[in-house]
C-alpha positions as CSV (number, residue, x, y, z in Angstrom):
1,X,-12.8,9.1,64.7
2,X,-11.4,6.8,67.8
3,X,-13.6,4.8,69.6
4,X,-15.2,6.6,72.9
5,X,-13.4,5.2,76.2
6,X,-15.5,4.6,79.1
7,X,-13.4,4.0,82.8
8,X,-13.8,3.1,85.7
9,X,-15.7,5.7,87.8
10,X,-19.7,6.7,88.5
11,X,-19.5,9.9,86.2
12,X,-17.5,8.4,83.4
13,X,-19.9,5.1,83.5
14,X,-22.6,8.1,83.3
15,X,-21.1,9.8,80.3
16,X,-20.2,6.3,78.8
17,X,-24.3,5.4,79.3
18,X,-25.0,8.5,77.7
19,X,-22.5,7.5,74.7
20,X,-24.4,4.0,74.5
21,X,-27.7,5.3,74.9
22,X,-26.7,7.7,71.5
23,X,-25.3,4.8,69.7
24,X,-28.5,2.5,70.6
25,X,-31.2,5.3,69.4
26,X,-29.3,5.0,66.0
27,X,-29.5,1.6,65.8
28,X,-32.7,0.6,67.0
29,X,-36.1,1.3,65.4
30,X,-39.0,2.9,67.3
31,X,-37.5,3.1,70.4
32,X,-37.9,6.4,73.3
33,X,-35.1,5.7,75.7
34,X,-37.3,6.7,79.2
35,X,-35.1,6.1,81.7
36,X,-31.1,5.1,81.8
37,X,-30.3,3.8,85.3
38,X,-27.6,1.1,86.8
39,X,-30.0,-1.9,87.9
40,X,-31.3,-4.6,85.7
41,X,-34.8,-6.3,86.6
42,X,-32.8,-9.4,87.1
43,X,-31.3,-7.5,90.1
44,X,-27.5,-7.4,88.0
45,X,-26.1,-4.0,88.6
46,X,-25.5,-2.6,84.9
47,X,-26.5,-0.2,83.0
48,X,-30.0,-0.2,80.9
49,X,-31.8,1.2,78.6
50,X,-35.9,1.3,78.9
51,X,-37.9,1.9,76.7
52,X,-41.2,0.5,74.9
53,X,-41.6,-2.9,74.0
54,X,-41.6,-2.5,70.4
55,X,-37.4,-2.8,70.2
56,X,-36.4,-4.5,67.0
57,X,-34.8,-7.3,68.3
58,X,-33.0,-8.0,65.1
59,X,-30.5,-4.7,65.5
60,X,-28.5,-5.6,68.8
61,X,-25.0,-4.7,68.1
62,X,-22.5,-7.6,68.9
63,X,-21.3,-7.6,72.7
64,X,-17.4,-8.9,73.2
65,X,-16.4,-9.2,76.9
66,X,-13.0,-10.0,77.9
67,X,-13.0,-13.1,75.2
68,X,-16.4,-14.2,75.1
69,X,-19.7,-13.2,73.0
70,X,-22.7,-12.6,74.8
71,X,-25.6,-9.8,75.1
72,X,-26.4,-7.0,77.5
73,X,-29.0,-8.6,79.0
74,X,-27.1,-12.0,79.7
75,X,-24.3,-10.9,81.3
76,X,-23.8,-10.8,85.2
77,X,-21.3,-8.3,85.5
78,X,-20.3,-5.5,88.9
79,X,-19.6,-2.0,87.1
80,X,-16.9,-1.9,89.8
81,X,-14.9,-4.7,87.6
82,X,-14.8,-3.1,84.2
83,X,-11.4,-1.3,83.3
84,X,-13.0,0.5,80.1
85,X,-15.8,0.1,77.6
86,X,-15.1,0.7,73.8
87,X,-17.7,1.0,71.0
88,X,-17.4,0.6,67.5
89,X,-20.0,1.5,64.9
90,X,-20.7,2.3,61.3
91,X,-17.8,0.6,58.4
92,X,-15.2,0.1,61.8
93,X,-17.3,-2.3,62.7
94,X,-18.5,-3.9,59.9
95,X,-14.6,-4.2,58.5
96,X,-13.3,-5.8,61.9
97,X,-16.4,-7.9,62.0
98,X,-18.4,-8.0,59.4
99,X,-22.3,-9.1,59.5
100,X,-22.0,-10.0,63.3
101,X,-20.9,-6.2,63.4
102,X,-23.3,-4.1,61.0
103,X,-25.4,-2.7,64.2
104,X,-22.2,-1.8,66.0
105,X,-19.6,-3.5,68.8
106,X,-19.4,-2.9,72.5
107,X,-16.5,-3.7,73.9
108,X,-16.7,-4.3,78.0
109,X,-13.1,-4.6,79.0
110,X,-12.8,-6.1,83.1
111,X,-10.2,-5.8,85.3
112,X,-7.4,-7.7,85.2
113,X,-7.8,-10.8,87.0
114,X,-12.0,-10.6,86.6
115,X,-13.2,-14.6,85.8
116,X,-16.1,-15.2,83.6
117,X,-18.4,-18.8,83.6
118,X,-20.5,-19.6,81.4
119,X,-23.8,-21.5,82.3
120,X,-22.2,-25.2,81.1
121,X,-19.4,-24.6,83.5
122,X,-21.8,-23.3,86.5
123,X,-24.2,-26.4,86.3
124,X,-21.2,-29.0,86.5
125,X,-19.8,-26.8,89.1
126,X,-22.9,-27.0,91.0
127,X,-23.3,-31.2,90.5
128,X,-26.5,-30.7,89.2
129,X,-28.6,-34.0,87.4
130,X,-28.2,-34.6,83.8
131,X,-31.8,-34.6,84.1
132,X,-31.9,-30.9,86.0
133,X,-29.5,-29.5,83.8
134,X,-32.7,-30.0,80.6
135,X,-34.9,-27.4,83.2
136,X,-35.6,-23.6,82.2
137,X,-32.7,-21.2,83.6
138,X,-33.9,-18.1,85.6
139,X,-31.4,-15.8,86.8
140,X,-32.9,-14.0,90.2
141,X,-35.8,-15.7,89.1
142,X,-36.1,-13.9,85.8
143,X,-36.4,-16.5,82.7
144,X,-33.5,-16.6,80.5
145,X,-34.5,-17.7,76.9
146,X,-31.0,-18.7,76.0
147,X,-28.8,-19.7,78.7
148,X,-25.7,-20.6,76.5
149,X,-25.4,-16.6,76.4
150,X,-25.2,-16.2,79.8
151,X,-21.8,-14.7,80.9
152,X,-21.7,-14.4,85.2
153,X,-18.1,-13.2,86.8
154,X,-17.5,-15.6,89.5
155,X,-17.3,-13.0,92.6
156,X,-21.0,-12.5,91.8
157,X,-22.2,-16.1,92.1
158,X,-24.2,-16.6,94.8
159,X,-25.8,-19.9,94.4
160,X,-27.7,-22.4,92.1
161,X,-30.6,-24.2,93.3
162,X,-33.5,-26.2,91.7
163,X,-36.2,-25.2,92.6
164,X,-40.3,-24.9,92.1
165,X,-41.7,-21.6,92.9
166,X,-45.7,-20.5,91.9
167,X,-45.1,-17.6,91.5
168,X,-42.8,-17.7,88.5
169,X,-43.5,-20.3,87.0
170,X,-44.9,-23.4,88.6
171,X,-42.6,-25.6,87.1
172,X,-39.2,-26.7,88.4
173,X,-36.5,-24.7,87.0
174,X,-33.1,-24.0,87.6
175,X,-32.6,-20.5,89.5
176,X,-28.8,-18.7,89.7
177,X,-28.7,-16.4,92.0
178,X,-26.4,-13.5,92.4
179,X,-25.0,-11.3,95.0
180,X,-25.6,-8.1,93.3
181,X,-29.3,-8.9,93.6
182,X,-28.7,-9.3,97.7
183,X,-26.6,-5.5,97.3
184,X,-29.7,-4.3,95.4
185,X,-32.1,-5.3,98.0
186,X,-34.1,-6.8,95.2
């Protein structure tokens, strides 16, 4: 069976998330997909799937974009640049990848021309302190755990500041922020 093709327009990003959402609920134990919508609580337009806590973290499928490996939750990404999405699952996967591929592949293909950085290049970029670049990552002031996953395409980079805010966290930490989060009214 060929891979499902997701392009470039509302309803077939709707029918792709409902593709995705049938793929996940194989893959991932315990899990009642509540609500499928485009926003992200980090303000990144995308698309999500909610659910309860209880996700076995362990049974993400592998996430390629363009050239680089990252997770759904890491990348900064408008809907509006992706060409197509692709999805392998089951032996495909596992033959073309192996392990990294046993709970499936999603494929996010972007537009031609789309530029991806990655959070090493975004830090130099910015001229931040050796000493800054140590500091917790937020994204729209949402913690990022593991920052070398984080996969931001440069239209939709707004800024990078340190700063110290008590309502996160109280602590100095670096925060990216996006434009999709100033579209989102977030």
């Amino acid at each position: 069976m060929a891979p499902p093709r997701c392009r470039n327009s509302i309803p077939a990003l709707r029918q792709c998330a409902n593709i995705i959402s049938n793929f996940m609920k194989a893959f991932i134990v315990y899990i009642i997909v509540s609500t499928l919508t485009f926003t992200y609580a980090s303000g990144q337009t995308r698309i999500v799937f909610d659910g309860p806590r209880r996700i076995d973290t362990t049974m993400r499928p592998l996430v390629l974009v363009d050239t680089f490996k990252t997770e759904i939750n890491y990348l900064v990404l408008n809907p509006q640049e992706i060409e197509s999405i692709d999805i392998l699952k089951d032996s495909a996967a596992i033959t073309k990848y192996g392990d990294a591929g046993k709970f499936g592949v999603i494929f996010i293909h972007p537009k031609a021309g789309t530029r991806f950085l990655k959070i090493d290049k975004i830090l130099d970029d910015y001229q931040l302190s050796n000493e800054d670049k140590k500091l917790s990552v937020y994204v729209n002031k949402v913690l990022m755990p593991s920052p070398g996953l984080l996969l931001i395409e440069q239209s939709e980079l707004k800024d990078v500041e340190v700063i110290t805010d008590k309502t996160v966290s109280g602590d100095r930490f670096i925060n990216i922020r996006t434009r999709t989060n100033d579209k989102n009214g977030l």
